[in-house]
N, C-alpha and C positions, 0 to 999 in steps of 0.2 A: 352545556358549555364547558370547555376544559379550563384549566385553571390561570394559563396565564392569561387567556384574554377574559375572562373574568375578573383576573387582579386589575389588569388596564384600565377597565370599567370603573373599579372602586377607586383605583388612584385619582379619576380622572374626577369622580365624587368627590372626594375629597379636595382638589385645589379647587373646584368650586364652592366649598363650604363657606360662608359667612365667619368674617371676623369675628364679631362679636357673638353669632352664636359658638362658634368655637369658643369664645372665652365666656359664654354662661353656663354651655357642657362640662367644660374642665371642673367647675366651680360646681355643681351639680352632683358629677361624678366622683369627685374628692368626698363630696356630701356623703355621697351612699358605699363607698370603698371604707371609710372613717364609723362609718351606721352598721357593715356588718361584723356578727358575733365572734366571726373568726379571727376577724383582727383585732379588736379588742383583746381577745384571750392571748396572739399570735404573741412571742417574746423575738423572734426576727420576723423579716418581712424580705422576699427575694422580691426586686422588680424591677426594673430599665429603668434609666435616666431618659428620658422622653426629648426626642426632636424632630426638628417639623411643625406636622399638624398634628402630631401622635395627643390621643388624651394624654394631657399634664400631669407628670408625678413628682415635679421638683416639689412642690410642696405639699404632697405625700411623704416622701424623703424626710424634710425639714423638719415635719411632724411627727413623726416616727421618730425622730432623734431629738425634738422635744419631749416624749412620753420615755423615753431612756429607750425605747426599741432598737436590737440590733437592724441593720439594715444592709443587704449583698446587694453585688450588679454584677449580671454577666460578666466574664471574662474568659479570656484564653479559649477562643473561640478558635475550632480546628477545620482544617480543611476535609474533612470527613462527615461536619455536621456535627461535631459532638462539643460542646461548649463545659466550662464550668461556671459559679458564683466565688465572687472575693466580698469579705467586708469591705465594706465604707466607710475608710478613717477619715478621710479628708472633704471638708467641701467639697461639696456638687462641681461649686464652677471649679474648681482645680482641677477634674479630669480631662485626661487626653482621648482624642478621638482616637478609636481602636480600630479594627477589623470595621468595615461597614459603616466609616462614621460615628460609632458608635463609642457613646462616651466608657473610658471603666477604669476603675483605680489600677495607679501607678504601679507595675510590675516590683515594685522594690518592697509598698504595702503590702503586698497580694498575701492575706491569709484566707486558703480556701474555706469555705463552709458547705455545708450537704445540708436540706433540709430535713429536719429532724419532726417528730409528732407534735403536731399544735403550729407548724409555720404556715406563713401565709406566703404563696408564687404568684404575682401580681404579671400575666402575661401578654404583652403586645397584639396587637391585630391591625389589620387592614379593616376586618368588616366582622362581623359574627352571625349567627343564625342564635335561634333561641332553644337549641336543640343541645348548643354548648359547644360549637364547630368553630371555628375560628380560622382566618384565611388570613396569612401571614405572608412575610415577604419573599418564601418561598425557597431559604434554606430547610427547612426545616429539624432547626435546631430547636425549638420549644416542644415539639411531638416526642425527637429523641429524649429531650431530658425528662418529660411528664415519663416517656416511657419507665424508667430508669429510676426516677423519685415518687413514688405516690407522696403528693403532697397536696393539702387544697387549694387548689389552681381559680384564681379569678381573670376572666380577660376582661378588658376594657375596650370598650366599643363606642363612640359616638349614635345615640337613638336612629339619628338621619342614616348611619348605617348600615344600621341591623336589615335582616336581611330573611325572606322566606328559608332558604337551602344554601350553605355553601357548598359547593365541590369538592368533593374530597375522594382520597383513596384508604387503601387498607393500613396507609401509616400514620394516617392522622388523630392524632387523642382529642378527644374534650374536653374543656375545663366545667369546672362545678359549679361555678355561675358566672356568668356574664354582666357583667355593670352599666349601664350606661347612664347618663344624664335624667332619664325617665326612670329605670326600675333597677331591678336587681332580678336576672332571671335565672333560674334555679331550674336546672334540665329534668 
């Protein structure tokens, strides 16, 4: 099956998903993103402001700037796929929807960051396999930047959407473990 009609498939997973199990996953998944080793050690934390049905990371965020954690979100996101990270000075809800919807601090904030040894890149998906594959929304801007930063990359995945294989080609990276609501898989 090639990829977009594969993604149609998950999207379509996804508006059927349950309320409430959407909001027992988030709570779940914050459980075990919060449980592992690396964020604890982690002194920043790269990840999206989450919207939609996407697992919930505003209060990952919240948290993370409760414990003094730095905290980046995509930005300057280029027409080529190549994206970068700004801090997060300002509340969550004060961001402006960017490129895609997508929330990311104020161009006038924007101090960029690179992740550095010990951060933690908290990265989106549509659906994941346990192999550490992850099916995105098909810019493929998170493959380019994993390419570009070795950094310990965790995707967040709803359990109900894990998945035997996802489709992939020769540009697609994996991340180093996968989360969902049920585990924490480790490829």
């Amino acid at each position: 099956m090639n990829k977009e009609t594969f993604r149609k498939e998950v999207k379509a997973r996804i508006a059927a998903l349950d309320r409430e199990y959407i909001a027992e996953s988030d709570r779940a998944i914050f459980k075990n993103i919060t449980a592992l080793p690396e964020f604890a050690s982690a002194s920043c934390v790269f990840t999206y402001l989450s919207i939609g049905r996407e697992p919930d990371t505003r209060r990952l965020i919240a948290f993370c700037r409760e414990l003094g954690k730095t905290v980046a979100l995509p930005f300057d996101f280029q027409p080529d796929g190549f994206m970068s990270f700004a801090k997060l000075c300002c509340p969550a809800e004060e961001l402006d929807a960017g490129m895609y919807g997508i929330p990311v601090p104020p161009p006038e904030d924007a101090e960029r960051l690179v992740p550095a040894e010990g951060d933690l890149l908290i990265v989106p998906a549509l659906c994941c396999d346990e192999k550490g594959y992850r099916l995105g929304r098909g810019g493929g801007y998170y493959d380019r930047y994993l390419a570009a930063h070795p950094v310990f990359a965790a995707g967040l995945c709803r359990e109900a959407l894990l998945v035997d294989s996802v489709p992939k080609n020769v540009y697609d990276r994996r991340v180093d473990c996968v989360i969902t609501d049920k585990r924490i898989a480790r490829p």
